[in-house]
TILO-902295 format. One record per atom (N, C-alpha, C): atom name; y negated, x, z; residue in three letters. Coordinates in nm, 3 decimals. Each point is the difference from the previous one (the first is absolute). Example, Ala and Ser with C-alpha at 12.3 -4.5 7.8 and 13.67 -1.06 7.14 Angstrom:
BEGIN
<atome = N; y = 0.569; x = 1.319; z = 0.780; residu = Ala>
<atome = CA; y = -0.119; x = -0.089; z = 0.000; residu = Ala>
<atome = C; y = -0.120; x = 0.090; z = 0.000; residu = Ala>
<atome = N; y = -0.105; x = -0.035; z = -0.072; residu = Ser>
<atome = CA; y = -0.119; x = 0.082; z = 0.006; residu = Ser>
<atome = C; y = -0.109; x = -0.077; z = 0.073; residu = Ser>
//
This chain:
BEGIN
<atome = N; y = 0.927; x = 21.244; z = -4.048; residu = Unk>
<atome = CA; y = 0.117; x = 0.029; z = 0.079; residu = Unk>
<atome = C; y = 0.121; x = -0.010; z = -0.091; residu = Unk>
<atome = N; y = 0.071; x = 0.110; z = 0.052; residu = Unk>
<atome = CA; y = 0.151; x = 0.022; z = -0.160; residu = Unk>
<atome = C; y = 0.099; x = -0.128; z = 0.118; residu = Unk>
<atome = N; y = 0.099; x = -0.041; z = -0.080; residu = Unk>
<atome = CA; y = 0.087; x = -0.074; z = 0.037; residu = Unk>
<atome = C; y = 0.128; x = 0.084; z = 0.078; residu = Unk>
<atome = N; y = -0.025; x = 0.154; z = -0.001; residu = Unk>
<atome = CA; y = 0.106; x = 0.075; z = 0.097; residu = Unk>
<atome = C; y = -0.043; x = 0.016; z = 0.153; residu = Unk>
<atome = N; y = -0.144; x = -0.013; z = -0.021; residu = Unk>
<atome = CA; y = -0.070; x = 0.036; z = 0.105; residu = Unk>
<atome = C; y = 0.054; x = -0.147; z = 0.122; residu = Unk>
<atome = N; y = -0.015; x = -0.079; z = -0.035; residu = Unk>
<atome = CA; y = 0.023; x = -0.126; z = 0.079; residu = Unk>
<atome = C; y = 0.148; x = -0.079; z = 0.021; residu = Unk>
<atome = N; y = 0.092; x = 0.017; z = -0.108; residu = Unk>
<atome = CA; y = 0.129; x = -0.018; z = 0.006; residu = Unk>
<atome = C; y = 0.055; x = 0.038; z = -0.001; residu = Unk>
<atome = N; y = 0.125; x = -0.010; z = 0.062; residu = Unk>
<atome = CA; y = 0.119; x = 0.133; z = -0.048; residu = Unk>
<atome = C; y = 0.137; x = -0.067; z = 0.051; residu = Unk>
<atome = N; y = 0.098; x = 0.043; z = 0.005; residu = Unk>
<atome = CA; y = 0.144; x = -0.032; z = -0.033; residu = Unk>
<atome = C; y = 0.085; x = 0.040; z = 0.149; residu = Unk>
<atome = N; y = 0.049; x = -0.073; z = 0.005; residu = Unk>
<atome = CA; y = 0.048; x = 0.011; z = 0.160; residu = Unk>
<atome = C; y = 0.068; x = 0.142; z = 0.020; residu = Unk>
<atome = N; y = -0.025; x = 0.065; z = 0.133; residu = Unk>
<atome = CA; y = 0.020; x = 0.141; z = 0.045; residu = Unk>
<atome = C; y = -0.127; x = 0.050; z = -0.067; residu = Unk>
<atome = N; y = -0.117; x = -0.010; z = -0.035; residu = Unk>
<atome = CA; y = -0.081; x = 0.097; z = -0.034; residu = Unk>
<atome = C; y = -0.068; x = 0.004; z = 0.129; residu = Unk>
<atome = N; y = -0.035; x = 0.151; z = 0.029; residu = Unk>
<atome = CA; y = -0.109; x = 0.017; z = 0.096; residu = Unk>
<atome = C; y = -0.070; x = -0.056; z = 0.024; residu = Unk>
<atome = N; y = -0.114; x = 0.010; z = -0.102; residu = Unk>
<atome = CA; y = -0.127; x = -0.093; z = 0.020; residu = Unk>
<atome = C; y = 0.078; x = -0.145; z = 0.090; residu = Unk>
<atome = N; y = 0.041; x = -0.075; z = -0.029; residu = Unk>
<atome = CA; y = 0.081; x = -0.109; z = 0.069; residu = Unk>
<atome = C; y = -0.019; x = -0.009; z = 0.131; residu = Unk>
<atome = N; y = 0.035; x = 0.095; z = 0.057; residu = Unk>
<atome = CA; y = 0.030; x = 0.021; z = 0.121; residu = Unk>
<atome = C; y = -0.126; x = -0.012; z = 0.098; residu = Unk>
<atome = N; y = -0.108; x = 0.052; z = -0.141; residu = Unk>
<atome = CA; y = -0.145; x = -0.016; z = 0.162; residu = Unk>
<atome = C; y = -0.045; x = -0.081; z = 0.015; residu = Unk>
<atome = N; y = 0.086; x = -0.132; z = -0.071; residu = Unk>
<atome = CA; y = -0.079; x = -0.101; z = 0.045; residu = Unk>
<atome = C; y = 0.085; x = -0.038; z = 0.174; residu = Unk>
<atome = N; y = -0.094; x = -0.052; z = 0.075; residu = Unk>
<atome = CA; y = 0.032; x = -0.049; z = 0.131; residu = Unk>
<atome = C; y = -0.030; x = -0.144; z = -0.004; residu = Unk>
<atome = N; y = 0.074; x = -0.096; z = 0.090; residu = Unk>
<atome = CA; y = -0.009; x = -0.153; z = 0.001; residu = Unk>
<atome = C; y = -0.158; x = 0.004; z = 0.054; residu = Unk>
<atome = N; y = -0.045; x = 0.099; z = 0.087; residu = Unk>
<atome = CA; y = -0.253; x = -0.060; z = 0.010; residu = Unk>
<atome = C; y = -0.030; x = 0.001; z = -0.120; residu = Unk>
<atome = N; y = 0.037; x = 0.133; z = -0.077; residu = Unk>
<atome = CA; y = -0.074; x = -0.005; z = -0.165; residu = Unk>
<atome = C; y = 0.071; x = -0.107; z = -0.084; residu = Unk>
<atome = N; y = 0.112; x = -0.033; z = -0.018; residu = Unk>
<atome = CA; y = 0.035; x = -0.094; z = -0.083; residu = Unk>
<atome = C; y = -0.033; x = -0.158; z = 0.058; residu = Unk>
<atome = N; y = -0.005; x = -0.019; z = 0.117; residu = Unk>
<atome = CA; y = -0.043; x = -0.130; z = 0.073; residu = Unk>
<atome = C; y = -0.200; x = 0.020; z = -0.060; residu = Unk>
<atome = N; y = -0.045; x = 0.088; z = 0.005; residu = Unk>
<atome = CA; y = -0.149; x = 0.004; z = -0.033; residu = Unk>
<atome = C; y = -0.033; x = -0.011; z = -0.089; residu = Unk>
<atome = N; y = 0.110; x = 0.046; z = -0.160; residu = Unk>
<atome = CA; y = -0.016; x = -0.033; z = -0.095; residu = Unk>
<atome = C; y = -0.005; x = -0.152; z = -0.015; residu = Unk>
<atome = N; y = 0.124; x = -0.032; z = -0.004; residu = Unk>
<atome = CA; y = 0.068; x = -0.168; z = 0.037; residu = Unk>
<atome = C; y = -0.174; x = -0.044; z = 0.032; residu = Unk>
<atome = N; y = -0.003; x = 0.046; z = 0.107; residu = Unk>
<atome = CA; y = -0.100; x = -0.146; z = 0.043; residu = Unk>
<atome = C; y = -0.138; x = 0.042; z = -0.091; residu = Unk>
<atome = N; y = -0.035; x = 0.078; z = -0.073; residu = Unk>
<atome = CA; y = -0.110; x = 0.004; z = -0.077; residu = Unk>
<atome = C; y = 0.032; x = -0.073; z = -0.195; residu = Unk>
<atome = N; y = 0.096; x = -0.011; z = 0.037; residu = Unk>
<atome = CA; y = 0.073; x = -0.054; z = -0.136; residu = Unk>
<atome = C; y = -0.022; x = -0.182; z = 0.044; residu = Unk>
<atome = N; y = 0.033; x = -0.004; z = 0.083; residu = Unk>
<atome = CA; y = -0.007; x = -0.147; z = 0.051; residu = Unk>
<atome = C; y = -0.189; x = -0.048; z = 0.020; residu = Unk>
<atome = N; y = -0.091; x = 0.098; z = 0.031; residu = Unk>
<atome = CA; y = -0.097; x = -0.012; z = -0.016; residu = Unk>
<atome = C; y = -0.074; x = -0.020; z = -0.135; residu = Unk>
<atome = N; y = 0.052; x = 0.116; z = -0.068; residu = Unk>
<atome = CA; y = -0.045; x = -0.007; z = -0.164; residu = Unk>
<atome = C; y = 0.054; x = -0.152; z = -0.066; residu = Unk>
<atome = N; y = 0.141; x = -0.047; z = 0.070; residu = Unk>
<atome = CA; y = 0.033; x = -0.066; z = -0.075; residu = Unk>
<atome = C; y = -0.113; x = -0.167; z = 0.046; residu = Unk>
<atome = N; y = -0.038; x = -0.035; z = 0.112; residu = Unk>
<atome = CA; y = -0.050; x = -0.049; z = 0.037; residu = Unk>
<atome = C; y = -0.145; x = -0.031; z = -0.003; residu = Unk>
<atome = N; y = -0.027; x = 0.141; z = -0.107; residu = Unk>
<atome = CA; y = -0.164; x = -0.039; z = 0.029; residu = Unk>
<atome = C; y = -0.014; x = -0.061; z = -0.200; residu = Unk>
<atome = N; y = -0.082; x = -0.076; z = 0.030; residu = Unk>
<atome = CA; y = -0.019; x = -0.102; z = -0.133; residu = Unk>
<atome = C; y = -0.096; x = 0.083; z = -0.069; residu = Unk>
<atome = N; y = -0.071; x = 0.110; z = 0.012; residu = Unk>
<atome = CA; y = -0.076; x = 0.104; z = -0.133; residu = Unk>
<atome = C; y = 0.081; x = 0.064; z = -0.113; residu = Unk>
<atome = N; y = 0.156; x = 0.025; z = 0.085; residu = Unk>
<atome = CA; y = 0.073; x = 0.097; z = -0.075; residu = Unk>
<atome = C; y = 0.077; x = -0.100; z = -0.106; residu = Unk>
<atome = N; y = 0.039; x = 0.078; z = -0.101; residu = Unk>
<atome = CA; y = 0.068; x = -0.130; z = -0.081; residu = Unk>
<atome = C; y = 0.180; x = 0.023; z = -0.030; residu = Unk>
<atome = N; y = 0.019; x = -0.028; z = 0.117; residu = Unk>
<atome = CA; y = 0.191; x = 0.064; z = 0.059; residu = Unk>
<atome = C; y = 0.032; x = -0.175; z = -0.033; residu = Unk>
<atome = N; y = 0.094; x = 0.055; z = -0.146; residu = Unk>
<atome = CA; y = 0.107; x = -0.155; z = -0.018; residu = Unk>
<atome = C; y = 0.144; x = 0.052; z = 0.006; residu = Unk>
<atome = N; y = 0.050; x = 0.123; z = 0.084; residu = Unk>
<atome = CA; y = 0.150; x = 0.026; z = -0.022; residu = Unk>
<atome = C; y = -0.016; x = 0.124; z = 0.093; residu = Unk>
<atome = N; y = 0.116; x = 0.031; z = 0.001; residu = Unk>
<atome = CA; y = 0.056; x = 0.085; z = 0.144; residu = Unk>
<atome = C; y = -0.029; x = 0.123; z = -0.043; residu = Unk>
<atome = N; y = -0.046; x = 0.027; z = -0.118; residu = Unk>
<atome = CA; y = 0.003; x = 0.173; z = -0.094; residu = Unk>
<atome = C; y = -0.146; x = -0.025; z = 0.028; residu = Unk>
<atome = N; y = -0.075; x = -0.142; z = -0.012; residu = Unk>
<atome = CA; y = -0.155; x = 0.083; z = 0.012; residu = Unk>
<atome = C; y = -0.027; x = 0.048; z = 0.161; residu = Unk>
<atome = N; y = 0.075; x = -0.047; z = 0.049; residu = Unk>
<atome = CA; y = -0.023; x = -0.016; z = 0.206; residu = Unk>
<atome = C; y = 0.033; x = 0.170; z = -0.009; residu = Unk>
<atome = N; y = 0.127; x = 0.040; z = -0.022; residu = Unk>
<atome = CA; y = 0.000; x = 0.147; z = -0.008; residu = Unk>
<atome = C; y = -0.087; x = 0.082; z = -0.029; residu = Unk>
<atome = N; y = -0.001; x = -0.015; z = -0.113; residu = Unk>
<atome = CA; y = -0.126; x = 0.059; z = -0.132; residu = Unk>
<atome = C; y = -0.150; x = 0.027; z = 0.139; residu = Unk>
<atome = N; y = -0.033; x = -0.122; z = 0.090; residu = Unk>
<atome = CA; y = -0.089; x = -0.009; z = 0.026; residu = Unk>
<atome = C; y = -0.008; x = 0.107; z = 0.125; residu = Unk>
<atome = N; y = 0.086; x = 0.014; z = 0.006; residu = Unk>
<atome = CA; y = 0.047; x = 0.128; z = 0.131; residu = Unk>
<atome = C; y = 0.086; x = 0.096; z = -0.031; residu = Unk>
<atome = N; y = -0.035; x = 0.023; z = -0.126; residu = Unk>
<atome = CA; y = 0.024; x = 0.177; z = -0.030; residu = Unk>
<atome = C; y = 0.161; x = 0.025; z = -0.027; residu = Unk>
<atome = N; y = 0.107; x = -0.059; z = 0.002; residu = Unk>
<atome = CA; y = 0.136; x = -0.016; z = 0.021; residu = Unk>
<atome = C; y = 0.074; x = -0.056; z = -0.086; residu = Unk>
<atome = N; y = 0.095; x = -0.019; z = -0.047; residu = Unk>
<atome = CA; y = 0.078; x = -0.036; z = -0.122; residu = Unk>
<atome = C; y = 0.142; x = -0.074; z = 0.080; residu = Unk>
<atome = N; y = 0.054; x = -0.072; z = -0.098; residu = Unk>
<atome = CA; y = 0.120; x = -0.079; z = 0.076; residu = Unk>
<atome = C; y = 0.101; x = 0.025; z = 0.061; residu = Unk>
<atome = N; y = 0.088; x = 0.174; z = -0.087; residu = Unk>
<atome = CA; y = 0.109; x = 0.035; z = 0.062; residu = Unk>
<atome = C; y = -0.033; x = 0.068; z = 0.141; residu = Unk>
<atome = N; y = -0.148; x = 0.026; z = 0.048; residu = Unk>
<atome = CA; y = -0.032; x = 0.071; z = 0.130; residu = Unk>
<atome = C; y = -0.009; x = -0.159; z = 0.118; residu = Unk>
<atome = N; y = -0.063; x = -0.111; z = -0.086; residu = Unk>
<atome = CA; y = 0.071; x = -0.118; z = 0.080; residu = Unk>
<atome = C; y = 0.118; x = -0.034; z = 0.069; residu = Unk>
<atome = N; y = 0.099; x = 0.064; z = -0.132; residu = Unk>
<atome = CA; y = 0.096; x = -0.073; z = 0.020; residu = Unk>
<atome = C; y = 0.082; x = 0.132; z = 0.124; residu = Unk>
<atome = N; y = -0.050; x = 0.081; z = -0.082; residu = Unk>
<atome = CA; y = 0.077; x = 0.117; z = 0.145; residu = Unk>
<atome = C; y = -0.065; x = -0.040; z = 0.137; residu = Unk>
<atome = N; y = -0.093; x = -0.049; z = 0.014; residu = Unk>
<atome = CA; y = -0.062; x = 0.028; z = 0.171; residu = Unk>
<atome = C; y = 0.063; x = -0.165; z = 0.061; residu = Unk>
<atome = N; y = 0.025; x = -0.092; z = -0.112; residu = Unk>
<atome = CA; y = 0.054; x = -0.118; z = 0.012; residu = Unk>
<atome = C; y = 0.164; x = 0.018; z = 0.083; residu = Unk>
<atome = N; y = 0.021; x = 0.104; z = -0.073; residu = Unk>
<atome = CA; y = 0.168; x = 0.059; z = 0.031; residu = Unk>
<atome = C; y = 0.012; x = 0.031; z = 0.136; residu = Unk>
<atome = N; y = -0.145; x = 0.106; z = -0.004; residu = Unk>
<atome = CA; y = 0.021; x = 0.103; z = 0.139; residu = Unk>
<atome = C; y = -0.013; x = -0.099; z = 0.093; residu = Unk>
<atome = N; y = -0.149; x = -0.081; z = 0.003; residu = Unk>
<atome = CA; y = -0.025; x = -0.055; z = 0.133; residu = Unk>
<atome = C; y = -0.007; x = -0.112; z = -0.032; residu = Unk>
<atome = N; y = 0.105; x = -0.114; z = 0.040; residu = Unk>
<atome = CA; y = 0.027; x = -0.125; z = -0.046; residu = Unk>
<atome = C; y = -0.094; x = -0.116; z = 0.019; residu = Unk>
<atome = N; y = -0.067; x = 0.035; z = 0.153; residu = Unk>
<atome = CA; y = -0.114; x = -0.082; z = 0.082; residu = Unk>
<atome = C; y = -0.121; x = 0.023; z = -0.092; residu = Unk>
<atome = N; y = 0.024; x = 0.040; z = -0.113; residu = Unk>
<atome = CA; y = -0.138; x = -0.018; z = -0.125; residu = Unk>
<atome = C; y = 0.017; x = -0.090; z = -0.081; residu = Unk>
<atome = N; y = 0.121; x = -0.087; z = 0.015; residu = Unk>
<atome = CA; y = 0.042; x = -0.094; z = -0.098; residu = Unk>
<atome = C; y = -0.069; x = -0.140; z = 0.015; residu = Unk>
<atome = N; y = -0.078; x = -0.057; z = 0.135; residu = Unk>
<atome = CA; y = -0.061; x = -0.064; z = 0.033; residu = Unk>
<atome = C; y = -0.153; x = -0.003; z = -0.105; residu = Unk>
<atome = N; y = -0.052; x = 0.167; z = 0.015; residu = Unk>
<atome = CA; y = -0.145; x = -0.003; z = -0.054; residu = Unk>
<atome = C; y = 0.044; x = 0.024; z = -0.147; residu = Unk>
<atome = N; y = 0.110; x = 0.014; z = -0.082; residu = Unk>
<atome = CA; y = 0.028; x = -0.061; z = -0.118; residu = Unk>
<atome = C; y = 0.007; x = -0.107; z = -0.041; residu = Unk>
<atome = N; y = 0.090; x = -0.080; z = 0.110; residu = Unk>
<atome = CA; y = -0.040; x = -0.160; z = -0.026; residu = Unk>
<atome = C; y = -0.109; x = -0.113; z = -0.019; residu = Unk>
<atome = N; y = -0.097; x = 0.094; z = 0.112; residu = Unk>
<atome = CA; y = -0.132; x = -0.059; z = 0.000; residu = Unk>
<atome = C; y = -0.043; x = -0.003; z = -0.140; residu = Unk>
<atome = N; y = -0.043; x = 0.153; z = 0.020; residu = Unk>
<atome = CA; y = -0.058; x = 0.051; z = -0.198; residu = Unk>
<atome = C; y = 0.055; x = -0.116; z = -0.075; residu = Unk>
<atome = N; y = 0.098; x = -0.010; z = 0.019; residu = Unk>
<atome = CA; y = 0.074; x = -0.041; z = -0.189; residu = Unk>
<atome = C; y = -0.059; x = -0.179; z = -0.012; residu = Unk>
<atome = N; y = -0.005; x = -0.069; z = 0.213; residu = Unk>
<atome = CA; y = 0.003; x = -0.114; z = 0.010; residu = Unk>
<atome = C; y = -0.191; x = -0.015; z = -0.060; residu = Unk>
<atome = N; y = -0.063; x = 0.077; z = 0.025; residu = Unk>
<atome = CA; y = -0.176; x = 0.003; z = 0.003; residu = Unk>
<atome = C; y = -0.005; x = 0.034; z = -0.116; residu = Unk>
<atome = N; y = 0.114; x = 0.019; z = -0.100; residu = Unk>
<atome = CA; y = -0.057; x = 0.013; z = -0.113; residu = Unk>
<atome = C; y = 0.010; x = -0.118; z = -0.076; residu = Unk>
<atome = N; y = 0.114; x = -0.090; z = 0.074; residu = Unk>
<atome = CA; y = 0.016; x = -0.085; z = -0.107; residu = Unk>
<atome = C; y = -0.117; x = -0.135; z = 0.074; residu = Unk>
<atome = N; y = 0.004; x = -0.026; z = 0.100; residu = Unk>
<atome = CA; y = -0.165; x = -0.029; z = 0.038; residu = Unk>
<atome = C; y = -0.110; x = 0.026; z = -0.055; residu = Unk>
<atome = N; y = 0.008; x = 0.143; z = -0.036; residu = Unk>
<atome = CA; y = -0.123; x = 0.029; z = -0.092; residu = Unk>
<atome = C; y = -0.014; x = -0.049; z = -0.113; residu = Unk>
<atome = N; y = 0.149; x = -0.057; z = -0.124; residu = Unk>
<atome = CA; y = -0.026; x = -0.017; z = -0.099; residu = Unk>
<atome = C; y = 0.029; x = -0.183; z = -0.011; residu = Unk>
<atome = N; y = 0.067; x = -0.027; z = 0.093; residu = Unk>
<atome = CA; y = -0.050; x = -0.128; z = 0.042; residu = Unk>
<atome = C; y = -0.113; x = -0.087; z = 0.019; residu = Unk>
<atome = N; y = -0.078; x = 0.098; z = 0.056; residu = Unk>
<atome = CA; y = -0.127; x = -0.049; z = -0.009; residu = Unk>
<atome = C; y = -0.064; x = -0.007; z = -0.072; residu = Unk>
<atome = N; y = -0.011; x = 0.169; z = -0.090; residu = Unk>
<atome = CA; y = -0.065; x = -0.012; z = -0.166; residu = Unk>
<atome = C; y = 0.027; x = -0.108; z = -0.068; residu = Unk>
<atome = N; y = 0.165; x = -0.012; z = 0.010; residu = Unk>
<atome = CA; y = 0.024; x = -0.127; z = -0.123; residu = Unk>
<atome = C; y = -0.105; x = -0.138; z = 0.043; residu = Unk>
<atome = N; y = 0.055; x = -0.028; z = 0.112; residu = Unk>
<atome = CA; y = -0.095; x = -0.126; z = 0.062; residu = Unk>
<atome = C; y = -0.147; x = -0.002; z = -0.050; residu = Unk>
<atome = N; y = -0.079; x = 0.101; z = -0.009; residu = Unk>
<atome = CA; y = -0.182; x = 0.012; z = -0.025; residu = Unk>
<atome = C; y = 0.030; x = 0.085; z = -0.090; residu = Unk>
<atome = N; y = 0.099; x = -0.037; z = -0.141; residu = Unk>
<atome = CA; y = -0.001; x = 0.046; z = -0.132; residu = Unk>
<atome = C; y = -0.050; x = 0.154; z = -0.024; residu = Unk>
<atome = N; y = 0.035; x = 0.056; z = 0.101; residu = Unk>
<atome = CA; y = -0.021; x = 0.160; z = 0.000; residu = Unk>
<atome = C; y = 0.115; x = 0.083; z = -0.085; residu = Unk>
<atome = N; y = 0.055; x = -0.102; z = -0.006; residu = Unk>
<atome = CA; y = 0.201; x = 0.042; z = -0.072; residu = Unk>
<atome = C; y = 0.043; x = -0.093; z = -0.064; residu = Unk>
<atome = N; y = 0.065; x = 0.041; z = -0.130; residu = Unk>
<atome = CA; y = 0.038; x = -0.128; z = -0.032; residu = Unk>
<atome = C; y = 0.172; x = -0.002; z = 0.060; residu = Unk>
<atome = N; y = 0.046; x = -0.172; z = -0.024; residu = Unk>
<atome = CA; y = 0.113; x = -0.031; z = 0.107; residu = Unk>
<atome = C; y = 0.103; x = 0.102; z = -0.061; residu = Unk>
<atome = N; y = 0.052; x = -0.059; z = -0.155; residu = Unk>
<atome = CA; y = 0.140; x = 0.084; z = 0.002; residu = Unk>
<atome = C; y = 0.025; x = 0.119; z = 0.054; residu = Unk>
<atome = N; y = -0.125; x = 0.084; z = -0.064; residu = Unk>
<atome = CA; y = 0.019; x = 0.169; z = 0.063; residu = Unk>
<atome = C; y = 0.031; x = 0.021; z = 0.153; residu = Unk>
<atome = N; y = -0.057; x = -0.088; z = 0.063; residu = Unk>
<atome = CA; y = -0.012; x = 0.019; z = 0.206; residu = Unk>
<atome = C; y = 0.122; x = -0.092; z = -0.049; residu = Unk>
<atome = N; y = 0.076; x = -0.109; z = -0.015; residu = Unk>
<atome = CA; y = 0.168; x = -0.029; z = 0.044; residu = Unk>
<atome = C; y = 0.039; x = 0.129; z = -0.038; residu = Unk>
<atome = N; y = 0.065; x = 0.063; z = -0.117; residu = Unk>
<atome = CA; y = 0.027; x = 0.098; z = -0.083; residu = Unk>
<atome = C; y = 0.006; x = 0.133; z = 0.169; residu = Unk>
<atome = N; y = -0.134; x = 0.015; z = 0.017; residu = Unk>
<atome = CA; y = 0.005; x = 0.087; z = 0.106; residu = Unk>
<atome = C; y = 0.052; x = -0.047; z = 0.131; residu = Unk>
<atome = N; y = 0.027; x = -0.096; z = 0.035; residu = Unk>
<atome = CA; y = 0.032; x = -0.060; z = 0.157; residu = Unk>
<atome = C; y = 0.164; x = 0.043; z = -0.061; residu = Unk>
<atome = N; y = 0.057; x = -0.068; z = -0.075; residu = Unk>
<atome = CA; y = 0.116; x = 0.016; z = -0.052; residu = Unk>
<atome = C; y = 0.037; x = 0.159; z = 0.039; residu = Unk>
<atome = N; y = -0.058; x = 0.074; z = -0.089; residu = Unk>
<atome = CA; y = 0.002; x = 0.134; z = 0.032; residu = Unk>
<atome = C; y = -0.004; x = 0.036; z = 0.117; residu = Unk>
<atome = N; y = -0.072; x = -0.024; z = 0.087; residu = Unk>
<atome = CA; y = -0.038; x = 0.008; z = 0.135; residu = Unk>
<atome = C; y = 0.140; x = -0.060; z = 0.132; residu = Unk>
<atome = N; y = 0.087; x = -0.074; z = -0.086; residu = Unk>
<atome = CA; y = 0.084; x = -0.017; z = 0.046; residu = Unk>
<atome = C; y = 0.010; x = -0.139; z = 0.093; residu = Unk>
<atome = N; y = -0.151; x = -0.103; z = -0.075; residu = Unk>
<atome = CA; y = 0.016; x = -0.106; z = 0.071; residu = Unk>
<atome = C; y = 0.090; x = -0.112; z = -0.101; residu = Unk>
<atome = N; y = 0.048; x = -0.114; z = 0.051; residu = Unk>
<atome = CA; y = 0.111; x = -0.051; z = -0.095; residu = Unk>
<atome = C; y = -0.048; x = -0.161; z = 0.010; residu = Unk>
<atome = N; y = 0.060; x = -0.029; z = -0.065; residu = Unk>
<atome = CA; y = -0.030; x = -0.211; z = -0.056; residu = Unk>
<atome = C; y = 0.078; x = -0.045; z = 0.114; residu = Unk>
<atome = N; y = -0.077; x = -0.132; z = 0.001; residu = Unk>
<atome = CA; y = 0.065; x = -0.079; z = 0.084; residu = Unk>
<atome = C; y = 0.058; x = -0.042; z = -0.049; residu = Unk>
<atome = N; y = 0.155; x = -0.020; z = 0.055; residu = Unk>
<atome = CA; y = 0.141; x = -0.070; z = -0.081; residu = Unk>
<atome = C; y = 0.016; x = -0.093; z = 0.078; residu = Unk>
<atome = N; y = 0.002; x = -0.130; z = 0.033; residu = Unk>
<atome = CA; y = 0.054; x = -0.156; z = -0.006; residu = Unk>
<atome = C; y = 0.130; x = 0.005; z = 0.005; residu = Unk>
<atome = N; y = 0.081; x = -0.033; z = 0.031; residu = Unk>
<atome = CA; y = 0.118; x = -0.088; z = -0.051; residu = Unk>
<atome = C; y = 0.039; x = -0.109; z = -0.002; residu = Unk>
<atome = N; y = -0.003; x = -0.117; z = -0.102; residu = Unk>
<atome = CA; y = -0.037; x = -0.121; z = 0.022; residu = Unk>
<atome = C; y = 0.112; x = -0.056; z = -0.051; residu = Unk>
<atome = N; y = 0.154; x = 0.092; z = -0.025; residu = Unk>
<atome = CA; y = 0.105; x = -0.030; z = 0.001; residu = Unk>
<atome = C; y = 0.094; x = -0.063; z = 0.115; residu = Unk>
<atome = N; y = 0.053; x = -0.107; z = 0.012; residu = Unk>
<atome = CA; y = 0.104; x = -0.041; z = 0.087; residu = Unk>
<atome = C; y = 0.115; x = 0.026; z = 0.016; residu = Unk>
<atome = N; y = 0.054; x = 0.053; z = 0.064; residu = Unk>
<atome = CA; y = 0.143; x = 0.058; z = -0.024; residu = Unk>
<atome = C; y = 0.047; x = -0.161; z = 0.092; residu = Unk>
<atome = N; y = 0.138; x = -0.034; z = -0.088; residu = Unk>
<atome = CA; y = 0.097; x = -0.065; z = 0.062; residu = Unk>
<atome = C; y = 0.147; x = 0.039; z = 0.046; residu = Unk>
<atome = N; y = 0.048; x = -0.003; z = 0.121; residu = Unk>
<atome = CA; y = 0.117; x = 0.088; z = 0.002; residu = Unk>
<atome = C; y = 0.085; x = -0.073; z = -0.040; residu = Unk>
<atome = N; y = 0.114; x = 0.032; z = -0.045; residu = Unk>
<atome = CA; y = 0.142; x = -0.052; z = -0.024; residu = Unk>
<atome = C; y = 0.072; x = -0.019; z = 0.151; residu = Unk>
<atome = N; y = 0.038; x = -0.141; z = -0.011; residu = Unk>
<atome = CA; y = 0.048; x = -0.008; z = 0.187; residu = Unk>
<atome = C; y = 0.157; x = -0.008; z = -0.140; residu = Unk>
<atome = N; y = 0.138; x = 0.025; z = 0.137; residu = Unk>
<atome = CA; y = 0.155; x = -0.074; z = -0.078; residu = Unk>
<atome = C; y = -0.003; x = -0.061; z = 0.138; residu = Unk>
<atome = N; y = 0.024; x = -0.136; z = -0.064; residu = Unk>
<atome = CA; y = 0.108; x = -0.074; z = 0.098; residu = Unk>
<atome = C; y = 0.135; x = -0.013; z = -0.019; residu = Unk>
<atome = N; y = 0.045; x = 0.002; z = 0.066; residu = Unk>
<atome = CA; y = 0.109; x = 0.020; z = 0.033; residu = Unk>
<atome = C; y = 0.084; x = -0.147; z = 0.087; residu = Unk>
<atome = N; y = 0.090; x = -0.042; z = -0.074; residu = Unk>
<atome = CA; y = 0.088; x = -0.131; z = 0.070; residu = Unk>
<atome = C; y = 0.086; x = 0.082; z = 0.056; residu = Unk>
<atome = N; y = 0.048; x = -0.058; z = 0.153; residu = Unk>
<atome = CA; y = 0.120; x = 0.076; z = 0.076; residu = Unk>
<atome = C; y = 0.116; x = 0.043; z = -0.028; residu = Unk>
<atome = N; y = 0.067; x = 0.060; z = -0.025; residu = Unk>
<atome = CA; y = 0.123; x = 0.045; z = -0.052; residu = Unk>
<atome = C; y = -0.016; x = 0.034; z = -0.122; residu = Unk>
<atome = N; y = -0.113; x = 0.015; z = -0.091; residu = Unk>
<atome = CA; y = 0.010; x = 0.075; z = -0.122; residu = Unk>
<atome = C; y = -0.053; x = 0.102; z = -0.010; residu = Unk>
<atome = N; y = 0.007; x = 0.083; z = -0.084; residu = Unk>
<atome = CA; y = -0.008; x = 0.172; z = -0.036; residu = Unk>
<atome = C; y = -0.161; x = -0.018; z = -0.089; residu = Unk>
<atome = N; y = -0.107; x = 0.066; z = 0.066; residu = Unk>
<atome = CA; y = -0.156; x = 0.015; z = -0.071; residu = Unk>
<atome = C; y = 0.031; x = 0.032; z = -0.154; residu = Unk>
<atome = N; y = -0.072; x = -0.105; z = -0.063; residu = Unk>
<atome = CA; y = -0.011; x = 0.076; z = -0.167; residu = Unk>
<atome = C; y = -0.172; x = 0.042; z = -0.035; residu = Unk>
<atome = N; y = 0.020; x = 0.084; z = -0.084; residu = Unk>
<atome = CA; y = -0.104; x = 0.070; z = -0.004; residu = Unk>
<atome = C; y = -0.081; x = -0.023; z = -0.127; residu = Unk>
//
């Protein structure tokens, strides 16, 4: 499959035939592929890849019909489940799966174990606040 055949640039025809049943049917077979543990999907290009489709046709049907942004979330969340788990039963090694969660857009837990103290002024009656 050529890479014109499947993507294309917003206002192209082809574009247009997609309908929210076919792009919701895609979606949910992408979420299947991504889910089944034979296939070996560690990132959002193999989930595509695995259903015939390339990213900028994602990202257009993402545009058109917004209520697909859910079965993107899933994907991206089942993937990092997926490599979560590898790491756990040494199927992956760790840095590469952080490296990818990172990518994936998951983030560190930040602490703040700083105290802030405020500055109070007191103030005696009849005098002017100094600062």
């Amino acid at each position: 499959m050529s890479k014109n055949s499947t993507s294309f640039k917003k206002g192209n025809i082809v574009a247009a035939t997609w309908t929210l049943q076919s792009a919701t049917d895609m979606f949910e077979r992408a979420l299947r592929n991504t889910e089944n543990e034979d296939l070996k999907i560690a990132s959002l290009t193999d989930v595509w890849r695995s259903v015939g489709v390339y990213k900028s046709t994602i990202k257009h049907l993402l545009e058109r019909f917004p209520e697909l942004q859910d079965f993107r979330d899933d994907i991206n969340d089942m993937i990092i489940n997926k490599l979560h788990k590898g790491a756990i039963v040494g199927r992956y090694k760790a840095a590469p799966v952080i490296w990818r969660f990172k990518q994936m857009g998951e983030t560190d837990k930040v602490e703040n174990t700083n105290i802030e103290i405020q500055k109070k002024v007191v103030v005696k009656l009849g005098e002017k606040p100094t600062e």
